[in-house]
DRENVEX-903037 format. One line per 2 residues: number of its first residue (from 1); for each residue z, y, x of C-alpha. Coordinates in nm, 2 decimals. Layout:
<recs>
NUM) Z Y X ~ ...
</recs>
This chain:
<recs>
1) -0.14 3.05 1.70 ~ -0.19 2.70 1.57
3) -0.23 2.60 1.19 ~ -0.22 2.25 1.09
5) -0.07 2.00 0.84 ~ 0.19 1.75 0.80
7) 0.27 1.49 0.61 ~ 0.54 1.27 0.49
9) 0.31 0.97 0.41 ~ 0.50 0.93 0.06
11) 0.38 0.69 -0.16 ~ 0.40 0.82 -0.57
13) 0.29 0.78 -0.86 ~ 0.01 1.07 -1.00
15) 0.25 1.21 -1.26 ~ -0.06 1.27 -1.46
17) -0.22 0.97 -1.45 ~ 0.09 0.74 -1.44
19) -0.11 0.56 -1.15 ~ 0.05 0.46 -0.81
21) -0.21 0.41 -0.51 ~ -0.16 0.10 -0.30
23) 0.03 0.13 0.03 ~ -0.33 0.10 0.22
25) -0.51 0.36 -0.01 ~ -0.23 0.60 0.12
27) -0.28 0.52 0.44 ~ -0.65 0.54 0.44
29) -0.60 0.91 0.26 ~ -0.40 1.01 0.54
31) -0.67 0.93 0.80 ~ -0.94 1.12 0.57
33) -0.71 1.42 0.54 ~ -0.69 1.43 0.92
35) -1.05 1.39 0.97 ~ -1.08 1.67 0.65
37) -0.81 1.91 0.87 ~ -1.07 1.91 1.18
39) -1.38 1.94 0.95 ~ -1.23 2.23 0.83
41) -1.12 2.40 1.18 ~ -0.77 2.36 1.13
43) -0.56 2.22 1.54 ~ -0.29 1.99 1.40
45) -0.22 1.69 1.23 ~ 0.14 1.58 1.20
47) 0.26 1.24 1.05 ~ 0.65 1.19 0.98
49) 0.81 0.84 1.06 ~ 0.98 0.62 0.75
51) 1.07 0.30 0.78 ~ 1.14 0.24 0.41
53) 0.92 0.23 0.09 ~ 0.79 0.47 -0.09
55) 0.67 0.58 0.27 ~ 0.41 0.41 0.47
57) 0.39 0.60 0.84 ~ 0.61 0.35 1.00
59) 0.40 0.38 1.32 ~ 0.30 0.67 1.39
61) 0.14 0.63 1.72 ~ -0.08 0.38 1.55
63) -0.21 0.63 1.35 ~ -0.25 0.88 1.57
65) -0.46 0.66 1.83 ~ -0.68 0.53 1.53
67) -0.74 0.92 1.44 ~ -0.79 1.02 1.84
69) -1.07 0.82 1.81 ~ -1.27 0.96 1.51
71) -1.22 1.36 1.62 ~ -1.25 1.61 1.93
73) -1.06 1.87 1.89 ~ -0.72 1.77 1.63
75) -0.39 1.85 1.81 ~ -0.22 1.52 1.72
77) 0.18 1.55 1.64 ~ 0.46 1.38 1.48
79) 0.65 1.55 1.19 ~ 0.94 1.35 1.31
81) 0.95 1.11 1.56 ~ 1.30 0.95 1.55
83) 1.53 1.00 1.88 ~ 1.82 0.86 1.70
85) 1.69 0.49 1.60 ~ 1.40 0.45 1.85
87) 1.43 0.33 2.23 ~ 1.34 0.62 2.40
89) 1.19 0.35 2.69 ~ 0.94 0.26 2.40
91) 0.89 0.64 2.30 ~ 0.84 0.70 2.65
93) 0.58 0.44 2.66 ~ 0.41 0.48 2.34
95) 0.35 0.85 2.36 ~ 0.24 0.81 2.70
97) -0.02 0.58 2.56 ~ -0.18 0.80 2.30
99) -0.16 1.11 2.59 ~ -0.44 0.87 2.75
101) -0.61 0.75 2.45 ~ -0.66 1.11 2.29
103) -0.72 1.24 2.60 ~ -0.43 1.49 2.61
105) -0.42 1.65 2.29 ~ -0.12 1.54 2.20
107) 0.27 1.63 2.14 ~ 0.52 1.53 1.93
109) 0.87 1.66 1.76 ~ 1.16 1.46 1.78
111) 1.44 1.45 1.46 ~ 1.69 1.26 1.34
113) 1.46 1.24 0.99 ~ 1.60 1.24 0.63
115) 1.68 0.86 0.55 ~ 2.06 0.73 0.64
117) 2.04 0.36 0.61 ~ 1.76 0.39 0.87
119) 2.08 0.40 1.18 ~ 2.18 0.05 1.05
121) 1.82 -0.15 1.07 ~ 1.79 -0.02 1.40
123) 2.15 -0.11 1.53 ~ 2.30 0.23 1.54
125) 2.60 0.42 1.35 ~ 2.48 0.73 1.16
127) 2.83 0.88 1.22 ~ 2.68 0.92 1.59
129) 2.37 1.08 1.48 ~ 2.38 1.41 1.72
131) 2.50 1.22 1.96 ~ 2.24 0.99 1.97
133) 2.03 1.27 1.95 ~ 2.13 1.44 2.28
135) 2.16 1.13 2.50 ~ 1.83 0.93 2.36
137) 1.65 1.25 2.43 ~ 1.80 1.32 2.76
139) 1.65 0.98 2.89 ~ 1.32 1.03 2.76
141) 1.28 1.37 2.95 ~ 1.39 1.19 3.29
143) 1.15 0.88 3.18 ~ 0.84 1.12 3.18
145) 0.94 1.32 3.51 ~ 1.08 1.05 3.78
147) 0.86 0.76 3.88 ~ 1.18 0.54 3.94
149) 1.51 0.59 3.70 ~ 1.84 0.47 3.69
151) 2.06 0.56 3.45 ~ 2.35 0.49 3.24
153) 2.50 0.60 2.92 ~ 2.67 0.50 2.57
155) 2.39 0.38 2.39 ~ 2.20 0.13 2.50
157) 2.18 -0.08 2.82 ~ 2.21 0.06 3.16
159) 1.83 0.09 3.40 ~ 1.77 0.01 3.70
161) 1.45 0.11 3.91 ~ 1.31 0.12 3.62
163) 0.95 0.26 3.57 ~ 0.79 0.36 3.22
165) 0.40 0.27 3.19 ~ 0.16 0.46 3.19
167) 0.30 0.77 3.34 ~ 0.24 1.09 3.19
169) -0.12 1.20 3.23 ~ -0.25 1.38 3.52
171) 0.13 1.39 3.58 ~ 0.23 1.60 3.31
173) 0.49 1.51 3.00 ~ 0.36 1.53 2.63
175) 0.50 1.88 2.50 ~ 0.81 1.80 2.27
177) 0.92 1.99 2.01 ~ 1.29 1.94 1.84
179) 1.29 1.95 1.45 ~ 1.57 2.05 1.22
181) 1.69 2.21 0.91 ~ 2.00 2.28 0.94
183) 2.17 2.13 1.32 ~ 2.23 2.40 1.52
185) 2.31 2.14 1.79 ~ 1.94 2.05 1.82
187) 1.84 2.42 1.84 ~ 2.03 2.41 2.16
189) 1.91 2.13 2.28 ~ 1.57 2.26 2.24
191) 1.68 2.56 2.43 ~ 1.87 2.38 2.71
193) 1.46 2.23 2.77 ~ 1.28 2.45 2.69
195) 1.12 2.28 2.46 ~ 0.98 2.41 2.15
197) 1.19 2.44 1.79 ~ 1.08 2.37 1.45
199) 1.21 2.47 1.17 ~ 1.08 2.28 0.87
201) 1.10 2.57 0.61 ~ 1.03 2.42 0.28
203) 1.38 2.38 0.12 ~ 1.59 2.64 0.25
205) 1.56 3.06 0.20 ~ 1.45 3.30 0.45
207) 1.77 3.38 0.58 ~ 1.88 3.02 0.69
209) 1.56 3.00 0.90 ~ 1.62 3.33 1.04
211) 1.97 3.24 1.18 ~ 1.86 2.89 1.31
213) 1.55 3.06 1.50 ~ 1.74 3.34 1.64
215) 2.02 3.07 1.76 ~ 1.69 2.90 1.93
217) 1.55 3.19 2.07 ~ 1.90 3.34 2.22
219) 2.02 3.06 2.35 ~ 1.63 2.97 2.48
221) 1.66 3.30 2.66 ~ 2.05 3.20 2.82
223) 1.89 2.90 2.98 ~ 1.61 3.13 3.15
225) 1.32 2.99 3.03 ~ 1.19 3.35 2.96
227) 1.29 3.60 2.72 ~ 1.37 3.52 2.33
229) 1.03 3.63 2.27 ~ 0.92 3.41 2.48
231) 1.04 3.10 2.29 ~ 0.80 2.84 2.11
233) 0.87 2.81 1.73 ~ 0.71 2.60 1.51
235) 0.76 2.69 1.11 ~ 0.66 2.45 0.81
237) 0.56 2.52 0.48 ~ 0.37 2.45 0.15
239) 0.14 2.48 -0.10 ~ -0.07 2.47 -0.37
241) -0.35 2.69 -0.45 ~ -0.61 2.77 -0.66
243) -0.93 3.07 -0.70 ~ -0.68 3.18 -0.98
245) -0.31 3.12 -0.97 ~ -0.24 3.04 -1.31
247) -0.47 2.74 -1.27 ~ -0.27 2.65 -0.97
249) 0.05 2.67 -1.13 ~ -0.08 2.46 -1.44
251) -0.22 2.21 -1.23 ~ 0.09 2.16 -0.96
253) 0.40 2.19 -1.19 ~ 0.41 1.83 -1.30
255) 0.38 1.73 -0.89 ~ 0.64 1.94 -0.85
257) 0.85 1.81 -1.10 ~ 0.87 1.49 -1.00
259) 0.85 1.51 -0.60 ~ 1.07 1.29 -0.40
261) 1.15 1.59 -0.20 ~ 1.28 1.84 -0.44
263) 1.16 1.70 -0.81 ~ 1.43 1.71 -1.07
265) 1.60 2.07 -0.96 ~ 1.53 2.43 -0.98
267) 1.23 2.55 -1.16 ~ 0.88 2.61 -0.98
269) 0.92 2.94 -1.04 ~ 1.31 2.92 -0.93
271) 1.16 2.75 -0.57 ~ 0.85 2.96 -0.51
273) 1.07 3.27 -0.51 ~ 1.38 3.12 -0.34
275) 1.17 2.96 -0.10 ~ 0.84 2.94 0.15
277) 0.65 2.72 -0.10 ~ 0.33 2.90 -0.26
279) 0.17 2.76 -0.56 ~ -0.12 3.04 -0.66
281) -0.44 3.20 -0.54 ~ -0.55 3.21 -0.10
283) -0.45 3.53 -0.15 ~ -0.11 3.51 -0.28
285) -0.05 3.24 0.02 ~ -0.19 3.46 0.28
287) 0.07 3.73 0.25 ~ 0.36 3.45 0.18
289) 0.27 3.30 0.54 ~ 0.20 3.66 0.71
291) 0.57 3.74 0.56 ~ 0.72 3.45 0.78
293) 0.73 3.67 1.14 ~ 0.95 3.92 0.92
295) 1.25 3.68 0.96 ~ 1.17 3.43 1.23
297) 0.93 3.60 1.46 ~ 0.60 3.61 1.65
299) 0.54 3.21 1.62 ~ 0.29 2.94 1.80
301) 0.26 2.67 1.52 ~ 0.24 2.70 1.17
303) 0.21 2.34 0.98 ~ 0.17 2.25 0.59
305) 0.27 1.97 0.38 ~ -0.04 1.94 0.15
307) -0.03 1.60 0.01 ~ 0.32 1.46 -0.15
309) 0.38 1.41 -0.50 ~ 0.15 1.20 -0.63
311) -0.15 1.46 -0.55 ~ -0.45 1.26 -0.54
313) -0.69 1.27 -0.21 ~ -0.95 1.47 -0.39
315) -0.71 1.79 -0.51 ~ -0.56 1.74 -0.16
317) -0.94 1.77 0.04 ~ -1.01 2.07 -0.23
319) -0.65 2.26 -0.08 ~ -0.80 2.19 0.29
321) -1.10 2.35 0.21 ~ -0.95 2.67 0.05
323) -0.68 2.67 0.37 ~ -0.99 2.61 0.61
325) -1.25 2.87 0.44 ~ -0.99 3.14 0.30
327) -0.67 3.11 0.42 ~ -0.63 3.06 0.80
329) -0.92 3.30 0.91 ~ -0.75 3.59 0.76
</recs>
């Protein structure tokens, strides 16, 4: 079981203060909440991919290579890498990279992230979206397993002998995992590989997760990569804690409020029970997380979103070391 964090890199105003921090201040937290996450014992750091304002993780390999170098031990992931907009020739090739670089502890989930107009600055129609999604994909796996590839499909421009640099190291591809909310076609395209599914669990209730995990898992088991229990799930989440909850509910509801994720709808209290997010005490998010396996399972990777909103880097390095000390060891 793996327990980690990811981010969306967002960059927003502390409702409190009324202060925005600068697009390199943001980045710079995000590089001290990964080196925080190891301190703290915790395996993953994720980064999403945005390539529009108010998000700065437009390069996420960058990152993640710039990290690799100031820790040991950090799994370091993607929260979304995007099949859809991205070459998968220069996914291939990047990723590859940073397996060298960080000397394998690496993976990465693919999605087809959150932000429409993203198809058009990269060429493609968002009306094609899961299509894009299956083909991309379906090049990248053969990029990382045959030396030589040709190939030819809808998307892009056929190859010919081609060879992606480096190759995979010690000969073996980065482990993917396929990301969705709500597409059961990439469920199944996880399955047809093999590949590990996750399920971002922060707006939806229990029972959507359930169904999209158990799709995952049966159709994981049709393809005979093992038996449904045998799967690799991935679930998200979030929260907010303090020694005493109604401290912690003080202090996050005017985050909450405004987030650029879910501000300006239900109620905090509306969310917390409708959903996975936890604002309270360690104790009140221990038993939220143990409750996950009820619906989706014994699971391999449990990741948090810790630092959106507006929440400044100190609150967010005081959350790590409640998660580190009090959470995850129980």
């Amino acid at each position: 079981m793996q327990f980690g964090i990811f981010t969306v890199g967002d960059v927003t105003p502390d409702p409190t203060t009324g202060r925005t921090p600068t697009e390199r201040e943001r980045i710079k937290a995000m590089v001290a909440i990964a080196l925080k996450a190891e301190e703290v014992g915790l395996d993953v750091f994720a980064t999403g991919e945005h390539h529009n304002p108010p998000f700065v993780p437009s390069s996420p390999t960058t990152m993640l290579g710039y990290i690799a170098a100031r820790t040991e031990r950090l799994i370091l992931s993607t929260s979304t890498t995007l099949i859809t907009t991205n070459d998968p020739v220069k996914i291939a090739e990047d990723f590859a990279m940073l397996q060298h670089l960080a000397d394998g502890r690496m993976d990465l989930m693919m999605g087809r992230g959150n932000t429409g107009p993203v198809y058009p600055w990269f060429g493609q129609d968002i009306r094609q979206g899961i299509n894009l999604a299956v083909e991309n994909y379906a090049l990248l796996h053969r990029l990382w397993r045959e030396d030589v590839v040709d190939w030819e499909g809808k998307f892009r421009t056929p190859l010919q002998g081609f060879t992606s640099t480096p190759r995979p190291l010690d000969g073996v591809p980065p482990f993917v995992w396929h990301g969705s909310i709500r597409s059961p076609e990439i469920a199944e395209q996880a399955a047809y590989y093999g590949d590990g599914f996750f399920h971002n669990n922060i707006f939806w209730p229990a029972d959507h997760t359930k169904r999209m995990v158990e799709l995952y898992r049966t159709r994981y088991a049709h393809y005979g990569h093992g038996t449904p229990e045998q799967a690799i799930v991935g679930l998200g989440g979030q929260v907010f804690m303090r020694k005493n909850s109604q401290d912690a509910v003080r202090e996050f509801r005017p985050y909450f409020d405004v987030a650029p994720v879910y501000g300006h709808g239900p109620s905090l209290e509306d969310f917390t029970e409708q959903t996975p997010l936890t604002v309270g005490s360690p104790q009140q998010v221990i038993e939220k997380t143990l409750s996950f396996r009820e619906y989706a399972g014994d699971y391999q990777r449990q990741l948090f979103l810790m630092d959106h909103a507006g929440l400044p880097l100190k609150t967010v390095l005081e959350q790590l070391d409640l998660l580190g000390e009090e959470v995850v060891p129980v």
